[in-house]
N, C-alpha and C positions, 0 to 999 in steps of 0.2 A: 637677281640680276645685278652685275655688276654698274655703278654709276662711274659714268664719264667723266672726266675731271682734266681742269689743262694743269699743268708743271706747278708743283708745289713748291714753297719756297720758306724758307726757317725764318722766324721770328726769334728775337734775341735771349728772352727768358724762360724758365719753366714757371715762373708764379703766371697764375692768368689774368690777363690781362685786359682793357674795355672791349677792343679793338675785337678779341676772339671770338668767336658765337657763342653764344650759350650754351650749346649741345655739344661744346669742346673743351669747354671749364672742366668738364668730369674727369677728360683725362691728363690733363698736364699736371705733370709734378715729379717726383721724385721717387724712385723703387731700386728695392735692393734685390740680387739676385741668389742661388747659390752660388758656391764657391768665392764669394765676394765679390763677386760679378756685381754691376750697377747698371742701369739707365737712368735716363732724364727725357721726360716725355714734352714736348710744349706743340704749339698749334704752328698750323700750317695751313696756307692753300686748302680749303676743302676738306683736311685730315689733321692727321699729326705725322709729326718728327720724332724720330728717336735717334737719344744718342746715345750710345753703351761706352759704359765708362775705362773699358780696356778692351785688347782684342783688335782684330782685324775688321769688324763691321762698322762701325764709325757712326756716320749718321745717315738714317735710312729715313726718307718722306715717304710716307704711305698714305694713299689716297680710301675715302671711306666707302668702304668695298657694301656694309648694312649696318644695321646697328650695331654699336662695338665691336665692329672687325674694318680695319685696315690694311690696304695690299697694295703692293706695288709687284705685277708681274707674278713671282712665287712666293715673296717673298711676306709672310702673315703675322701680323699681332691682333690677338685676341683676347680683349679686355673682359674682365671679372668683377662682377657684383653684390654686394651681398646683400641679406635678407630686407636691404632698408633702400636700394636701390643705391649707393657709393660706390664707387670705383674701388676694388679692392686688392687690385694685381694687374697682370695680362700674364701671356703666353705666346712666344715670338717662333716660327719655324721658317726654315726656307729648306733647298735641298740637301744641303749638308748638315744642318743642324735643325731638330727636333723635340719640341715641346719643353724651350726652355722658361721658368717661370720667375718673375717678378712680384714681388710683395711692392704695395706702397708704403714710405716712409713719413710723408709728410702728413 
């Protein structure tokens, strides 16, 4: 079930920060895409922000839909783990675009 959330709002940096929850350190930072596509993840309201580093999407606040998944409306990012529990990527869809993928950089 989705959780309720009021209006999210962007914090300045992707390093994390005191101020972020702890359950949101995991995702902020820095990922490369294909085609040399980028985002920049950082904390938000309840969720996170992303910002794609070219393109027409900008910066999307996505509210935390369950564990590692964020949504606003259609619009989904779905964070990637690996065997040790670290954030290892996501996976961003909405209706025109699907299952594009993010490596982390930092």
């Amino acid at each position: 079930m989705p959780l309720t959330r009021p209006p999210v709002r962007m914090q300045g940096s992707a390093e994390p920060d005191d101020a972020m929850p702890p359950e949101l350190h995991a995702y902020a930072g820095c990922y490369a895409g294909d085609s040399a596509a980028s985002a920049e993840v950082t904390d938000a309201d309840g969720g996170v922000a992303v910002r794609f580093g070219r393109g027409s999407l900008g910066r999307l606040e996505l509210a935390a839909a369950s564990p590692d998944v964020f949504r606003q409306g259609s619009m989904i990012a779905r964070f990637h783990r690996n065997a040790d529990g670290e954030v290892t990527g996501f996976s961003y869809s909405d209706p025109l675009l699907r299952g594009l993928r993010f490596t982390r950089r930092d």
